[in-house]
Wavefront OBJ file of the C-alpha trace (Angstrom):
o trace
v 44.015 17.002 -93.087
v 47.307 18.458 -92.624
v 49.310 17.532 -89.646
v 51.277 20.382 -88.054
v 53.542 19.893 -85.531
v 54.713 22.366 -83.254
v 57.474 21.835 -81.719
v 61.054 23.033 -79.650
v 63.407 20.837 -77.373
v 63.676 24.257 -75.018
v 61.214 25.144 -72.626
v 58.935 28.179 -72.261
v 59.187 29.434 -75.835
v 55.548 29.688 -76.107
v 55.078 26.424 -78.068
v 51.733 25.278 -76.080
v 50.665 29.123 -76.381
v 51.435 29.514 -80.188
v 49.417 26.184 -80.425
v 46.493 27.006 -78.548
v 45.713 30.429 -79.866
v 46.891 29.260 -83.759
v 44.132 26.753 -83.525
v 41.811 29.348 -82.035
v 42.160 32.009 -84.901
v 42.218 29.243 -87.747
v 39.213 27.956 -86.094
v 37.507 31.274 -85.866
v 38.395 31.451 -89.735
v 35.942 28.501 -90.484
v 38.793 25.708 -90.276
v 38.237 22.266 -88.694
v 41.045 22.295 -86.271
v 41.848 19.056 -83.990
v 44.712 20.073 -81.463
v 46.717 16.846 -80.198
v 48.184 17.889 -76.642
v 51.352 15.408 -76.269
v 52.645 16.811 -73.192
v 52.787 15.336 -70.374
v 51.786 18.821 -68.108
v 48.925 18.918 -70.291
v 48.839 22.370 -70.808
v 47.005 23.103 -73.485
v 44.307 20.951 -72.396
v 43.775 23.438 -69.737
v 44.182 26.164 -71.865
v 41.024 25.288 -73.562
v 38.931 24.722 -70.564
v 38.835 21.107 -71.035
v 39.370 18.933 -67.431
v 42.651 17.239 -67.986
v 41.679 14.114 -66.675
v 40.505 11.828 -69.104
v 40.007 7.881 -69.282
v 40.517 7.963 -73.175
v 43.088 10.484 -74.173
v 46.700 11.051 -76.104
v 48.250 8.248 -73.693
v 45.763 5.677 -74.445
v 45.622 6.439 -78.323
v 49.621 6.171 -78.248
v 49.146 2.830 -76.269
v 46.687 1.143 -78.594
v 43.871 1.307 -75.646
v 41.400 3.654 -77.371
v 40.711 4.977 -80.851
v 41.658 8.642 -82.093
v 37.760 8.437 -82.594
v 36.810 7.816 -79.004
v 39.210 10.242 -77.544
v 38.336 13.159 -79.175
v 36.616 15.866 -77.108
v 34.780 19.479 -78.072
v 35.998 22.337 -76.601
v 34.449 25.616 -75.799
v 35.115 26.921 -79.544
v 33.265 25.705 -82.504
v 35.172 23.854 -84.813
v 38.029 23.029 -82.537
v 38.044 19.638 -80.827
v 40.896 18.754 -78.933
v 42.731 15.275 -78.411
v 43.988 15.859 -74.759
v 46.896 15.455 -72.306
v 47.224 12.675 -69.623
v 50.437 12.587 -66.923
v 50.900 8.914 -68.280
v 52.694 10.553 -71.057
v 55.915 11.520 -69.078
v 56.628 7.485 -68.869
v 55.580 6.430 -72.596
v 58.952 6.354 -73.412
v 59.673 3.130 -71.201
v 56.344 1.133 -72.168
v 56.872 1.202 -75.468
v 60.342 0.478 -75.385
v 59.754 -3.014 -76.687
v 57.565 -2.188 -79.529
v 58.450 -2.258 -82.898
v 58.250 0.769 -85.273
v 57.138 2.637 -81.809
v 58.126 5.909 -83.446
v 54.838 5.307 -86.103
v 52.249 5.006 -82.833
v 50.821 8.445 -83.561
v 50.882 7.858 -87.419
v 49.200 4.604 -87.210
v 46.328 5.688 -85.131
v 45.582 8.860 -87.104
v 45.575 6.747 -90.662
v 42.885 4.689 -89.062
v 41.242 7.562 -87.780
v 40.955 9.420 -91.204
v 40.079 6.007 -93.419
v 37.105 5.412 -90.922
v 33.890 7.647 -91.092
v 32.634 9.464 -87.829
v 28.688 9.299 -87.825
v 28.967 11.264 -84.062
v 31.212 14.042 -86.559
v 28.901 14.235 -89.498
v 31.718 12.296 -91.601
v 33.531 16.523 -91.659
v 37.316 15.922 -92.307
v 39.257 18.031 -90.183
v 41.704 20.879 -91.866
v 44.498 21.013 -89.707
v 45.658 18.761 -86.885
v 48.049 20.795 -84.438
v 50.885 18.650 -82.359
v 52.208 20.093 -79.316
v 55.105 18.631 -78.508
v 56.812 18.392 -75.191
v 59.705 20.279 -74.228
v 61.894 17.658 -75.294
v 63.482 15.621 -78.551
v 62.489 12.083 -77.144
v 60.062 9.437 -78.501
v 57.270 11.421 -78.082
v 58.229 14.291 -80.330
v 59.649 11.204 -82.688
v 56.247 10.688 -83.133
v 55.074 13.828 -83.855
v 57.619 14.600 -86.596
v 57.135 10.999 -88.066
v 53.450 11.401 -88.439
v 53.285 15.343 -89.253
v 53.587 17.116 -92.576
v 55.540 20.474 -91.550
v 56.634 21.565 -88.734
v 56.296 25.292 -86.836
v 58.757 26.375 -84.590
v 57.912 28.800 -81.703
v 61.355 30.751 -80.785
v 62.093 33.054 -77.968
v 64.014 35.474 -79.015
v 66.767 34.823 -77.135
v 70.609 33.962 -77.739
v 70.164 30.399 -75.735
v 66.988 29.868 -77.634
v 69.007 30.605 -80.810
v 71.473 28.104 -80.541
v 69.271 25.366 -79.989
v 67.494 26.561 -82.577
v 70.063 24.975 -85.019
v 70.144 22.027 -83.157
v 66.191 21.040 -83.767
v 66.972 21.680 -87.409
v 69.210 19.197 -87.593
v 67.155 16.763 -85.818
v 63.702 17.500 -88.447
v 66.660 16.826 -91.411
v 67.553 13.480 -89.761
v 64.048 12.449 -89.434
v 62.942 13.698 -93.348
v 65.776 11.570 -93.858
v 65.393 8.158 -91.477
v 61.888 8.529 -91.273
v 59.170 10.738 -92.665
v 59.973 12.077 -96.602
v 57.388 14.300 -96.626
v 58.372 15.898 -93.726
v 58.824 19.938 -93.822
v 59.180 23.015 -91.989
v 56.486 25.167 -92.127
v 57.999 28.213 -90.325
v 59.809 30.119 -87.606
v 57.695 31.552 -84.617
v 59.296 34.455 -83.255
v 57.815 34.625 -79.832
v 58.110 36.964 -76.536
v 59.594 39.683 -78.889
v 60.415 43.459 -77.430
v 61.611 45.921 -79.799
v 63.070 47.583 -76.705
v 65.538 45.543 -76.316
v 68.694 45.412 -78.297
v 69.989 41.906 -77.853
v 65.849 41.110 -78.817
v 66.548 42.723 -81.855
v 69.887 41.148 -82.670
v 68.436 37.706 -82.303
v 65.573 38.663 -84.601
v 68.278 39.688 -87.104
v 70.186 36.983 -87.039
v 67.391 34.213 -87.654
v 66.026 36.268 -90.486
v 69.358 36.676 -91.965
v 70.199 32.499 -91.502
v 66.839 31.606 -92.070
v 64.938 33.954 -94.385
v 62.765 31.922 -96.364
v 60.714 30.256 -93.266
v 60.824 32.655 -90.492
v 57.249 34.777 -89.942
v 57.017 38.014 -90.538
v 54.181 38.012 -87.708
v 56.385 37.818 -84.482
v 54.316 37.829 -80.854
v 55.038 40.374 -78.556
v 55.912 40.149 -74.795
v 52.153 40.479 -73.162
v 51.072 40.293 -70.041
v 47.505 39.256 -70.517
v 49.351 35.824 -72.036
v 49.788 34.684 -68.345
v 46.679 36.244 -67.241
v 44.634 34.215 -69.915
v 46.414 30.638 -69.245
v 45.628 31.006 -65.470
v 41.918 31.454 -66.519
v 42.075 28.693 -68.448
v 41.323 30.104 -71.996
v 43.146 31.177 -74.998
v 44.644 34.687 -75.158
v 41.923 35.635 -77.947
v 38.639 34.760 -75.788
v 40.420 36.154 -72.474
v 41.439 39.551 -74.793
v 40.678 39.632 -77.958
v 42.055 43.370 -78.602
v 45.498 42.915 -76.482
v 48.183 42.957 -78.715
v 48.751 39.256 -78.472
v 45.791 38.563 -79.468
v 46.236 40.909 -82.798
v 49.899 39.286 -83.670
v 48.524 35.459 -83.653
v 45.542 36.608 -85.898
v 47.839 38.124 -88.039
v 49.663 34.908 -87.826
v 47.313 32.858 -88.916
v 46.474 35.258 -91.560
v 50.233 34.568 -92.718
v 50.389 30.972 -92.336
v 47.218 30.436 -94.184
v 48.587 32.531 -97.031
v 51.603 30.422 -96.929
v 49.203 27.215 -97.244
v 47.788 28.983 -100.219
v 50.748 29.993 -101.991
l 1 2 3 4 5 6 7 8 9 10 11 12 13 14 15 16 17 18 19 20 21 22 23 24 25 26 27 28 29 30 31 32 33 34 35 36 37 38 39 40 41 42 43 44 45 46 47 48 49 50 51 52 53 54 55 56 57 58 59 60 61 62 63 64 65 66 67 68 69 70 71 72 73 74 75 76 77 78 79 80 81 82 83 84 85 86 87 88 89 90 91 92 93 94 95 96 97 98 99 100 101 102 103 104 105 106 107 108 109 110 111 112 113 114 115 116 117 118 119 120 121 122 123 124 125 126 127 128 129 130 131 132 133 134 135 136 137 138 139 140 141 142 143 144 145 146 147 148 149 150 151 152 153 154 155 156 157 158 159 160 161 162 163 164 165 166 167 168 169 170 171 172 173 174 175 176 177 178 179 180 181 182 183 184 185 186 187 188 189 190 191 192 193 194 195 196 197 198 199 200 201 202 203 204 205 206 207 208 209 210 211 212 213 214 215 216 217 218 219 220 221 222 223 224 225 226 227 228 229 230 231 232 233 234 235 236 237 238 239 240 241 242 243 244 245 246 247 248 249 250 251 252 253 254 255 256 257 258 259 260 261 262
């Protein structure tokens, strides 16, 4: 299984989106998925029309009080199974203060999750386990990168989103380094993207010029049926499958799976 994490310190960049509807075209393309929501708002767990109240979840994994195992639940897609959200999350940070080696909480529980066999499964390893992050470079997202193999990086294209864009660079180098040797970056999401606009286009430019060998090709347009689809609660390829949203993250996965080849 390889662990993905996808992740940005800046808000509403379309990181829970790109994780969502990645995970729903890789699933449609006969891949095991398992998406880990670590966000406290618990987005994506309502994305996938999963309740996102749950005694056994990503909290109580993180917190030693349930098993990866006995968290997991299906969602409406075959093939996809989800790990989700709880609120508990926003105040993990002070409970496991006092822990040692709390950044390897995620890592831990996974490694006992894949070295013991699932009878309720049918024993079927998973292909890809997707991380959404929170909005945020704390001990959450520490996790994420310590236990992950690559991570994807959903941009805005925007000059704000740009600079900090640099800054979570820096952080994944210090954590390859500290924490995680394995640790790589899979790619550069170019998200909310409108040809229309030349500052849109500039930014574009300029992370393809600084960053050529990792940034998609596949970049997801501006779309209103994005917004429409998260306040029905269901991925942007179920809610429209033709929209042209829907079209850029299947050609996404098309690329990253390509990549994976390669």
């Amino acid at each position: 299984m390889k662990v993905v994490a996808v992740a940005n310190q800046k808000g509403g960049v379309g990181k829970t989106t790109t994780a969502v509807n990645l995970s729903t075209a890789l699933a449609a393309a006969h891949k095991r998925v398992l998406l880990v929501d670590l966000d406290a708002q618990g987005n994506a767990t309502r994305n996938l029309q999963v309740k996102s109240h749950f005694v056994r979840n990503s909290y109580t994994v993180l917190t030693q009080r349930s098993t990866v195992h006995q968290s997991i639940v299906p969602t409406c897609l075959p093939r996809l199974s989800l790990l989700p959200s709880s609120p508990d999350l926003a105040s993990l940070d002070i409970e496991l203060a006092h822990i040692q080696k709390r950044e390897q909480c995620l890592k831990r529980a996974l490694i006992t999750f894949l070295s013991v066999p699932n009878v309720a499964q049918g024993n079927q390893p998973y292909d890809y386990a997707f991380i959404d992050c929170p909005p945020s470079l704390g001990l959450i997202t520490l996790n994420a990168l310590v236990t992950a193999h690559a991570v994807l990086i959903p941009m805005q294209c925007e000059f704000f989103a740009l600079m900090g864009l640099a800054q979570l660079i820096h952080t994944v180098r210090r954590v390859k380094y500290n924490f995680n040797a394995t640790l790589d970056i899979s790619g550069i999401v170019l998200t909310m993207f409108d040809g229309r606009h030349t500052l849109c286009l500039r930014v574009v430019q300029d992370v393809e010029r600084h960053f050529p060998n990792i940034t998609f090709d596949t970049k997801i347009p501006r779309s209103i049926r994005v917004s429409e689809s998260s306040a029905h609660g269901k991925p942007v390829l179920l809610y429209d499958t033709r929209c042209s949203a829907s079209l850029a993250y299947i050609r996404l996965a098309k690329e990253f799976l390509n990549r994976e080849k390669g």
